[in-house]
mmJSON file of the N, C-alpha and C atoms, coordinates in Angstrom:
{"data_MODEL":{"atom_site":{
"group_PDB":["ATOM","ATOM","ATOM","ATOM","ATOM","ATOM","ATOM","ATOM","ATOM","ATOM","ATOM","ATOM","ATOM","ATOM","ATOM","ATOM","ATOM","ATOM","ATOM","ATOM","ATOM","ATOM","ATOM","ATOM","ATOM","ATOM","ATOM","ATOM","ATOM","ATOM","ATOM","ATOM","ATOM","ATOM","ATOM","ATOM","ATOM","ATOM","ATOM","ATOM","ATOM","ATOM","ATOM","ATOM","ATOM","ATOM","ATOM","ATOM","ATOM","ATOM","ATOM","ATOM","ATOM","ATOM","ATOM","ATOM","ATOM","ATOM","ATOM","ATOM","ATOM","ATOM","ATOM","ATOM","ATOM","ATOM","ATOM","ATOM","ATOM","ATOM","ATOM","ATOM","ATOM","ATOM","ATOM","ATOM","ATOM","ATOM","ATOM","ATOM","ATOM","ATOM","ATOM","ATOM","ATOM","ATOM","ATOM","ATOM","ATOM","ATOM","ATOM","ATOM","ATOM","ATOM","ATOM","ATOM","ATOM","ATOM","ATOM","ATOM","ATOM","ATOM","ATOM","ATOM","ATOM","ATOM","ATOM","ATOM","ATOM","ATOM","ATOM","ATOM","ATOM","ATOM","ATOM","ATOM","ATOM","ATOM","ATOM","ATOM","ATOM","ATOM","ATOM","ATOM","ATOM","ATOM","ATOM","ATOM","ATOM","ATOM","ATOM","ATOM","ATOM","ATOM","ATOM","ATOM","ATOM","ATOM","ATOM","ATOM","ATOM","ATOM","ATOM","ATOM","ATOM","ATOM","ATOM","ATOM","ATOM","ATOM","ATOM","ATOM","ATOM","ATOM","ATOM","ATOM","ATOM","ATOM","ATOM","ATOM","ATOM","ATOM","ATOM","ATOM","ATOM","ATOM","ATOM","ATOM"],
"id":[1,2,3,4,5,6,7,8,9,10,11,12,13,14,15,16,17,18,19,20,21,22,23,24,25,26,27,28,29,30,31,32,33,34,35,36,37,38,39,40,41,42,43,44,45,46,47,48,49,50,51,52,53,54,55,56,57,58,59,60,61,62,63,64,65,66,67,68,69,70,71,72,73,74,75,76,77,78,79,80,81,82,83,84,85,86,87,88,89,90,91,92,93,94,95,96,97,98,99,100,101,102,103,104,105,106,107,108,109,110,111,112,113,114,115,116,117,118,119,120,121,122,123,124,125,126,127,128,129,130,131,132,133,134,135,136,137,138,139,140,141,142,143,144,145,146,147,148,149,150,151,152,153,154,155,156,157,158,159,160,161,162,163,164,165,166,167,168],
"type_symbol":["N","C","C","N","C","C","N","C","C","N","C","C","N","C","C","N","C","C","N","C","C","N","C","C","N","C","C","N","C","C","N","C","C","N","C","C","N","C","C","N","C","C","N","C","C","N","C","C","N","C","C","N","C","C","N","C","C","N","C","C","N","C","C","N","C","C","N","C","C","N","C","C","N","C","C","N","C","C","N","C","C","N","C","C","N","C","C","N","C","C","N","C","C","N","C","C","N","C","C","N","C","C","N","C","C","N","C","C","N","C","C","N","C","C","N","C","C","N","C","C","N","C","C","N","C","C","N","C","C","N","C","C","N","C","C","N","C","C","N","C","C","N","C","C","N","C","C","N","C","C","N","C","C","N","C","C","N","C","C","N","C","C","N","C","C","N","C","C"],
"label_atom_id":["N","CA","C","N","CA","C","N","CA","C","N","CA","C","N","CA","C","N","CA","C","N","CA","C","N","CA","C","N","CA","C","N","CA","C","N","CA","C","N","CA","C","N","CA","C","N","CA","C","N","CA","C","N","CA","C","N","CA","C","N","CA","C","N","CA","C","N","CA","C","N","CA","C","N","CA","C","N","CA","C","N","CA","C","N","CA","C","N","CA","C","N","CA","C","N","CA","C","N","CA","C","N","CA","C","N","CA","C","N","CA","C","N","CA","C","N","CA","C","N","CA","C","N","CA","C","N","CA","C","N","CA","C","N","CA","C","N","CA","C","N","CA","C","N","CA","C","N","CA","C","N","CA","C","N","CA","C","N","CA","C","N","CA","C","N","CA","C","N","CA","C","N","CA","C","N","CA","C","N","CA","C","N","CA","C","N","CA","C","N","CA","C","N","CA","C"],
"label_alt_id":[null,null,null,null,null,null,null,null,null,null,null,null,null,null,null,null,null,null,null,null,null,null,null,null,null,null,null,null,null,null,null,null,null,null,null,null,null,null,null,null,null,null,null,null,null,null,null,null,null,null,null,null,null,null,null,null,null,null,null,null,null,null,null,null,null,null,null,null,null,null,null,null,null,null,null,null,null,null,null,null,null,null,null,null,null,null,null,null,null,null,null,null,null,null,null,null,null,null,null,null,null,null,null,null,null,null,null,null,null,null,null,null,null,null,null,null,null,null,null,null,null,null,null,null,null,null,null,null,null,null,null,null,null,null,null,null,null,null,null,null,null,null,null,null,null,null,null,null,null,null,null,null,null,null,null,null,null,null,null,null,null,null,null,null,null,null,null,null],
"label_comp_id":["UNK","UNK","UNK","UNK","UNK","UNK","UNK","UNK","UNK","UNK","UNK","UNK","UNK","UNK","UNK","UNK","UNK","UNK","UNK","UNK","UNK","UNK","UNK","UNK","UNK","UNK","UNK","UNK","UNK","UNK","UNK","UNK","UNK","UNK","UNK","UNK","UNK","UNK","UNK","UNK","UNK","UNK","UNK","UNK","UNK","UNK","UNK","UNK","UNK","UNK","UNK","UNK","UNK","UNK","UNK","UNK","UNK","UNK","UNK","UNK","UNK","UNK","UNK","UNK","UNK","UNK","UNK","UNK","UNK","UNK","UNK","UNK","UNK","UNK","UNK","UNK","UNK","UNK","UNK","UNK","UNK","UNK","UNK","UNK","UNK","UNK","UNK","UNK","UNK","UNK","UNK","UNK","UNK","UNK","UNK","UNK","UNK","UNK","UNK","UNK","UNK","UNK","UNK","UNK","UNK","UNK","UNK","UNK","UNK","UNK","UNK","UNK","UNK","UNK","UNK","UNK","UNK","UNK","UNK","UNK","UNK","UNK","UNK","UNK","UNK","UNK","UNK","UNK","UNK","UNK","UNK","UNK","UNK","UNK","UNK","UNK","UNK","UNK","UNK","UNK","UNK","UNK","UNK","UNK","UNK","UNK","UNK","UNK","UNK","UNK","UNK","UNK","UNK","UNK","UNK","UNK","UNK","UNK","UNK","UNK","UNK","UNK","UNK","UNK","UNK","UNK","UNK","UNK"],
"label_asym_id":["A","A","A","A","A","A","A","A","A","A","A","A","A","A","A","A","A","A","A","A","A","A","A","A","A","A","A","A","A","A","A","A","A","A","A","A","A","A","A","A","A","A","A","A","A","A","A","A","A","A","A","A","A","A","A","A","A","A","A","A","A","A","A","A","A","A","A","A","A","A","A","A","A","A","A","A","A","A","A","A","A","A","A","A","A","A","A","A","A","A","A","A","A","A","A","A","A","A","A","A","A","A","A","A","A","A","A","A","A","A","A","A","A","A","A","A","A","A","A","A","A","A","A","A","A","A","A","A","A","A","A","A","A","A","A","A","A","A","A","A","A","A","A","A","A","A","A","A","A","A","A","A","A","A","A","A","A","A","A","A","A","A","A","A","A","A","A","A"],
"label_entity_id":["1","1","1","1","1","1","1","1","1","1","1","1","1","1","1","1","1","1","1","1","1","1","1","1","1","1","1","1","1","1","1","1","1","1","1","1","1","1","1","1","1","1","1","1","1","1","1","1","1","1","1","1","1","1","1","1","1","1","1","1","1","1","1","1","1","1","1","1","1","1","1","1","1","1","1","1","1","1","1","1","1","1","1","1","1","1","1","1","1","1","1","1","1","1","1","1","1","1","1","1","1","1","1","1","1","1","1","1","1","1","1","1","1","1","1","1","1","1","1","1","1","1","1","1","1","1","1","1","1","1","1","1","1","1","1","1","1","1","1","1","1","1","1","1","1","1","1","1","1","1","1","1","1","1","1","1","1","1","1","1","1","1","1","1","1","1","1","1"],
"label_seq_id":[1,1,1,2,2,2,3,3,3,4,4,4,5,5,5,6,6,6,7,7,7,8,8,8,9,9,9,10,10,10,11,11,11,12,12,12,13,13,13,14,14,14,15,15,15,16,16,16,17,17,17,18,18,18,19,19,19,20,20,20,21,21,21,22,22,22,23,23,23,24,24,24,25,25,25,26,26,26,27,27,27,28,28,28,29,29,29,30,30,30,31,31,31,32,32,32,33,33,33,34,34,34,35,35,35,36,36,36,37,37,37,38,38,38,39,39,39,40,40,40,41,41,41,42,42,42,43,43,43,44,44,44,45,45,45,46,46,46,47,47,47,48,48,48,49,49,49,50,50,50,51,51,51,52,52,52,53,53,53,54,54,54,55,55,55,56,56,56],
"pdbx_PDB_ins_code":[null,null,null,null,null,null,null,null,null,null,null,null,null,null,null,null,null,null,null,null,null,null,null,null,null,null,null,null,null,null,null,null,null,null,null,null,null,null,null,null,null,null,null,null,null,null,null,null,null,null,null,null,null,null,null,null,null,null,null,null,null,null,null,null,null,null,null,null,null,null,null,null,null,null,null,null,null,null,null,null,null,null,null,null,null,null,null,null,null,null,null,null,null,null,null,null,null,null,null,null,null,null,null,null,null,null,null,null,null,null,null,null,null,null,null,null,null,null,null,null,null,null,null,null,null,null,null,null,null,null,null,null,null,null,null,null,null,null,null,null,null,null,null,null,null,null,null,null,null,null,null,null,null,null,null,null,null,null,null,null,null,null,null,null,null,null,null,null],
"Cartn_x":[10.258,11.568,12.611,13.496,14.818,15.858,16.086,16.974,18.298,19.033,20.174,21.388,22.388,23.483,24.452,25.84,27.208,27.259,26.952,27.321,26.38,25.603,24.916,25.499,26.175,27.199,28.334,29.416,30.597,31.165,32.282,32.799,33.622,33.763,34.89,36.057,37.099,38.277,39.531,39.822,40.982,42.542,43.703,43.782,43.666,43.872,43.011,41.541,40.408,39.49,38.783,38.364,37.486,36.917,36.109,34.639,35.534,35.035,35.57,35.281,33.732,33.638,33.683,34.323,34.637,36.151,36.387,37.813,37.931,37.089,37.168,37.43,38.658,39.142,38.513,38.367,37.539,38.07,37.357,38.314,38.505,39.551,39.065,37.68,37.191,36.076,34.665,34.68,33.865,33.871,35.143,35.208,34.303,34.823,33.838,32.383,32.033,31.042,30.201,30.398,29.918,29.597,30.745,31.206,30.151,29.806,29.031,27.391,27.305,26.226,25.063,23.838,23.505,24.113,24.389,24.324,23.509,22.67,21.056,20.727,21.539,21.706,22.162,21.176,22.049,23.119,24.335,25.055,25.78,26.103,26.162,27.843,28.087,29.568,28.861,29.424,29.599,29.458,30.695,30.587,30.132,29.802,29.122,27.935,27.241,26.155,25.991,26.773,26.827,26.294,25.785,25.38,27.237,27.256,28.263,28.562,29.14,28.757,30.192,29.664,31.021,31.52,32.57,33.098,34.094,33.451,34.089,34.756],
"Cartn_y":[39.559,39.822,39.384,40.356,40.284,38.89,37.727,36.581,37.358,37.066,37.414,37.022,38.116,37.462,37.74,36.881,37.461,38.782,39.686,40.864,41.745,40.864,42.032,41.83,40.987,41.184,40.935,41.288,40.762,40.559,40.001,39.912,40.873,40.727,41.57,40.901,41.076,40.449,40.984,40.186,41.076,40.419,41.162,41.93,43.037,43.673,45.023,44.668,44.876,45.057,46.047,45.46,46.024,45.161,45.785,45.967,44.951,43.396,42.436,43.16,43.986,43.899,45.497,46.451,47.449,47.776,47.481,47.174,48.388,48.853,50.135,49.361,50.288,49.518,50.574,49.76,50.575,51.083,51.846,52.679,51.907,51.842,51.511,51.302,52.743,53.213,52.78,52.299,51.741,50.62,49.251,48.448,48.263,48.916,48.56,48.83,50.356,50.429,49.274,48.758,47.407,45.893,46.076,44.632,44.981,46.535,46.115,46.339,45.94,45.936,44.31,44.287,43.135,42.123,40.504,39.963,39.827,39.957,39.934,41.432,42.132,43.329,43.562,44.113,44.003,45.292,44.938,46.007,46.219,47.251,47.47,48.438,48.427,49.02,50.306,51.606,53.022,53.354,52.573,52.845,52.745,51.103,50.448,49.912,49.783,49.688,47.993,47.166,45.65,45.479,44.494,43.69,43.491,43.885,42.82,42.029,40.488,39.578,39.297,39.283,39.268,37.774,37.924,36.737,36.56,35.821,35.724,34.597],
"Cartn_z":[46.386,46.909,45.882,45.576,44.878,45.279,44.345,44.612,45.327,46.249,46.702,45.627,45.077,44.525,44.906,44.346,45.142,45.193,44.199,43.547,44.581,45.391,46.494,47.663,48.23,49.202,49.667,51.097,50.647,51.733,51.876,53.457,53.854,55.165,55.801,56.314,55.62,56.143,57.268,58.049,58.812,58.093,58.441,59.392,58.656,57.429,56.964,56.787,57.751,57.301,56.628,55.454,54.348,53.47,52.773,52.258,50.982,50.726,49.348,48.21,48.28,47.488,46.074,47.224,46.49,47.021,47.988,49.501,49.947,50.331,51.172,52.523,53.072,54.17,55.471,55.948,57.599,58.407,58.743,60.112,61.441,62.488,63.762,63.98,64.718,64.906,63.972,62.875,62.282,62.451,62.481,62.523,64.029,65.027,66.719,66.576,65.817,65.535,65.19,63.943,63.315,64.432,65.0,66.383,67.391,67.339,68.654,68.878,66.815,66.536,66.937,67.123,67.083,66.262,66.483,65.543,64.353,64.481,63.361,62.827,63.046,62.304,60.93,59.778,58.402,58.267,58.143,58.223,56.657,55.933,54.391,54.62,53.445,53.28,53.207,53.419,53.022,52.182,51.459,49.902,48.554,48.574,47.882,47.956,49.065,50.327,50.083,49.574,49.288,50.71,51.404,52.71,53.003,54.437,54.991,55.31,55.541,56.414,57.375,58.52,59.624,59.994,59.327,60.206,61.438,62.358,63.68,63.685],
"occupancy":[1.0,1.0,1.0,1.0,1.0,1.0,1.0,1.0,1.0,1.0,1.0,1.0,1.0,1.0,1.0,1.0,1.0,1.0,1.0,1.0,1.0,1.0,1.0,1.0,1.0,1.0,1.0,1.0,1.0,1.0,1.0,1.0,1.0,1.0,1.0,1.0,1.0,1.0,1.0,1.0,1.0,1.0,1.0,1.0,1.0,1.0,1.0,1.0,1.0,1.0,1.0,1.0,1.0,1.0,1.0,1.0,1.0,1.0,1.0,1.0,1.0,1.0,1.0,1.0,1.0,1.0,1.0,1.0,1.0,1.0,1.0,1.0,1.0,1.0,1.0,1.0,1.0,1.0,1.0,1.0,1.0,1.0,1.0,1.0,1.0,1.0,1.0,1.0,1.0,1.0,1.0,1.0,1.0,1.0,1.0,1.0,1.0,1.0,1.0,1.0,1.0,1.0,1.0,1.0,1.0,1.0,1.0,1.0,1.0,1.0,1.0,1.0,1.0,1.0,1.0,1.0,1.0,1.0,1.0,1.0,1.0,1.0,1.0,1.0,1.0,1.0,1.0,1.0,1.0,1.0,1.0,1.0,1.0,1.0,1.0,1.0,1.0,1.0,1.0,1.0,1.0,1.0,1.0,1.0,1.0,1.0,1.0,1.0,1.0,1.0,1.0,1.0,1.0,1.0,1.0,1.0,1.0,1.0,1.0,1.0,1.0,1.0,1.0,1.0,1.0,1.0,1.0,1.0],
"B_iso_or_equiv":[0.0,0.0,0.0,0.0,0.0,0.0,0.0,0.0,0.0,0.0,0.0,0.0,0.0,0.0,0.0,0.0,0.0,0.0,0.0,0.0,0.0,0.0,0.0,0.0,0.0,0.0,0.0,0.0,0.0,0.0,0.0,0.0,0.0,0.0,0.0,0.0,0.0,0.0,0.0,0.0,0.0,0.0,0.0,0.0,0.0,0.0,0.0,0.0,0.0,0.0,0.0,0.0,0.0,0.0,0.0,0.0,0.0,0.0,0.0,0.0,0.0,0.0,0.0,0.0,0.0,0.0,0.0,0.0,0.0,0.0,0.0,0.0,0.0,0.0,0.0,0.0,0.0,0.0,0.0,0.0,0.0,0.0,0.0,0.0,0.0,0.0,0.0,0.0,0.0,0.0,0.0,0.0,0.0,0.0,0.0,0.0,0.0,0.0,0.0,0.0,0.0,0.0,0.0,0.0,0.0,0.0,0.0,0.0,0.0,0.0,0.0,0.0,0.0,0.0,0.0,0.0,0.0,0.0,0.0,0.0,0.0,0.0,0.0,0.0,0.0,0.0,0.0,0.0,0.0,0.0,0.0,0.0,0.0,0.0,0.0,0.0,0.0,0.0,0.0,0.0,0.0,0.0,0.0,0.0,0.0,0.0,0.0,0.0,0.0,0.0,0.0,0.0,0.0,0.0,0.0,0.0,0.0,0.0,0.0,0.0,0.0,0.0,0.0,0.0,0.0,0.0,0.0,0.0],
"pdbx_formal_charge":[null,null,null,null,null,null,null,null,null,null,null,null,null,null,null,null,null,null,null,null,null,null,null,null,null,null,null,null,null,null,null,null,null,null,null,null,null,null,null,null,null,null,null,null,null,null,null,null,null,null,null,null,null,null,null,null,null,null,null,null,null,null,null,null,null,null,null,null,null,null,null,null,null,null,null,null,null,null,null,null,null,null,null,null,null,null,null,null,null,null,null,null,null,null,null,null,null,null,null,null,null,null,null,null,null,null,null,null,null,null,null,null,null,null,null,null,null,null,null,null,null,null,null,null,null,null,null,null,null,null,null,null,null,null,null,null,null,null,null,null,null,null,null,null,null,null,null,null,null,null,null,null,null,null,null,null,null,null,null,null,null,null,null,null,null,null,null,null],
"auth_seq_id":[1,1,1,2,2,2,3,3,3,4,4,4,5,5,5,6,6,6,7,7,7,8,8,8,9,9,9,10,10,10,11,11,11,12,12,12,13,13,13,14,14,14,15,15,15,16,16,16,17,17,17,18,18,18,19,19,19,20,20,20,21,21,21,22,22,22,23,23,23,24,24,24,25,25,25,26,26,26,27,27,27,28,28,28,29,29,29,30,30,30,31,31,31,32,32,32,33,33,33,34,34,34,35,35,35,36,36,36,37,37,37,38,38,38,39,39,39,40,40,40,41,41,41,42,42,42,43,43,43,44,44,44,45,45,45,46,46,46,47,47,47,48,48,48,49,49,49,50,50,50,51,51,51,52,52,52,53,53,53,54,54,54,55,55,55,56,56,56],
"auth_comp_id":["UNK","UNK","UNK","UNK","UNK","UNK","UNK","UNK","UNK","UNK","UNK","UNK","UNK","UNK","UNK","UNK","UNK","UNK","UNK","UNK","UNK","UNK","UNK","UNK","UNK","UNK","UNK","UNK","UNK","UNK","UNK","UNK","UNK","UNK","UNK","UNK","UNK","UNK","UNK","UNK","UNK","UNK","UNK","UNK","UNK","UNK","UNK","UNK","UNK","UNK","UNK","UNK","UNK","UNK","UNK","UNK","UNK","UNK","UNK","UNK","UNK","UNK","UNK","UNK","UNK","UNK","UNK","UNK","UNK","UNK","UNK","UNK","UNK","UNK","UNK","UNK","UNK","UNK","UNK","UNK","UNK","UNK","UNK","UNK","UNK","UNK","UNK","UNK","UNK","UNK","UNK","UNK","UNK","UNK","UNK","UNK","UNK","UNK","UNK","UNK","UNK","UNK","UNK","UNK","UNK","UNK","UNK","UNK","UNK","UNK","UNK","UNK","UNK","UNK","UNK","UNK","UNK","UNK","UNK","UNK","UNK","UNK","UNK","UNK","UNK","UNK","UNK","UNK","UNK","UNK","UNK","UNK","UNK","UNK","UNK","UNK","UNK","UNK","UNK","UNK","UNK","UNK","UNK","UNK","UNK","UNK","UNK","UNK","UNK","UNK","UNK","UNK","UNK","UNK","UNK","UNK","UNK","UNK","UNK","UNK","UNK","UNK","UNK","UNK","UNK","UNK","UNK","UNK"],
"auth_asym_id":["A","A","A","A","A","A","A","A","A","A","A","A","A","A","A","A","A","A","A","A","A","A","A","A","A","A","A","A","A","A","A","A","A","A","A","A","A","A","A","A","A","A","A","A","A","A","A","A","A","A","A","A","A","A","A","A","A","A","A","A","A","A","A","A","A","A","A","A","A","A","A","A","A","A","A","A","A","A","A","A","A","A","A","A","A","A","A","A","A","A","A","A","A","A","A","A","A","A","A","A","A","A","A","A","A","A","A","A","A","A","A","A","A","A","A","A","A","A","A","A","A","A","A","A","A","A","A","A","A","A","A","A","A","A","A","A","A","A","A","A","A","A","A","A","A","A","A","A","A","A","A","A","A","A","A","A","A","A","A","A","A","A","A","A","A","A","A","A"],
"auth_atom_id":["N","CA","C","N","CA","C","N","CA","C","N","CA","C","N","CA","C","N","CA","C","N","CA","C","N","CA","C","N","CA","C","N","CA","C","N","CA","C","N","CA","C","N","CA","C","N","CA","C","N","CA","C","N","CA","C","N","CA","C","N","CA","C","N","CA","C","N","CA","C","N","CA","C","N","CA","C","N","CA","C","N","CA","C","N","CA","C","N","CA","C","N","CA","C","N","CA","C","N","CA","C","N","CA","C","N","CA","C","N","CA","C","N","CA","C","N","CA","C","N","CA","C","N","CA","C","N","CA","C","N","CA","C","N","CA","C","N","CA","C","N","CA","C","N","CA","C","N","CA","C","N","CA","C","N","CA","C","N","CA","C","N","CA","C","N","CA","C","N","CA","C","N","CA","C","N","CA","C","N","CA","C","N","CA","C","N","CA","C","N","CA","C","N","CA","C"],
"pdbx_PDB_model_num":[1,1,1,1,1,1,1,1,1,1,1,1,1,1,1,1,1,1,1,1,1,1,1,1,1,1,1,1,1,1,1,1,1,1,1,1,1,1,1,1,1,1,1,1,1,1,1,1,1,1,1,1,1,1,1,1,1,1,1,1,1,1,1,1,1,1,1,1,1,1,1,1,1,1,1,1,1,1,1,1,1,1,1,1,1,1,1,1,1,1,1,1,1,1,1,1,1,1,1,1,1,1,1,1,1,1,1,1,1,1,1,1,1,1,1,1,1,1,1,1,1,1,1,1,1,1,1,1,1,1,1,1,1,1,1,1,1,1,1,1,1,1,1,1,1,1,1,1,1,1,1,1,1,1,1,1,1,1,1,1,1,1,1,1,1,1,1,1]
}}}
């Protein structure tokens, strides 16, 4: 298994949420999408497919 590095994932910030690490900013509808995913779900940007990590 591949070491995890920053450069493989990134956070999501509000109040524009988007993607740190390319900043593709999210839609509504994606943003709920994502929220009303499991917690233990790996969820990836669109664009850049970096890991997301949600902070609540």
């Amino acid at each position: 298994m591949k070491p995890k590095t920053a450069a493989s994932r990134a956070r999501v910030i509000d109040p524009l949420p988007s993607c740190q690490g390319c900043h593709l900013t999210m839609s509504a509808a994606e943003l709920t999408r994502i929220n009303s995913l499991a917690i233990d779900e790996l969820v990836r940007c669109e664009e850049c497919r970096r890991i997301l990590i949600r902070i609540t």
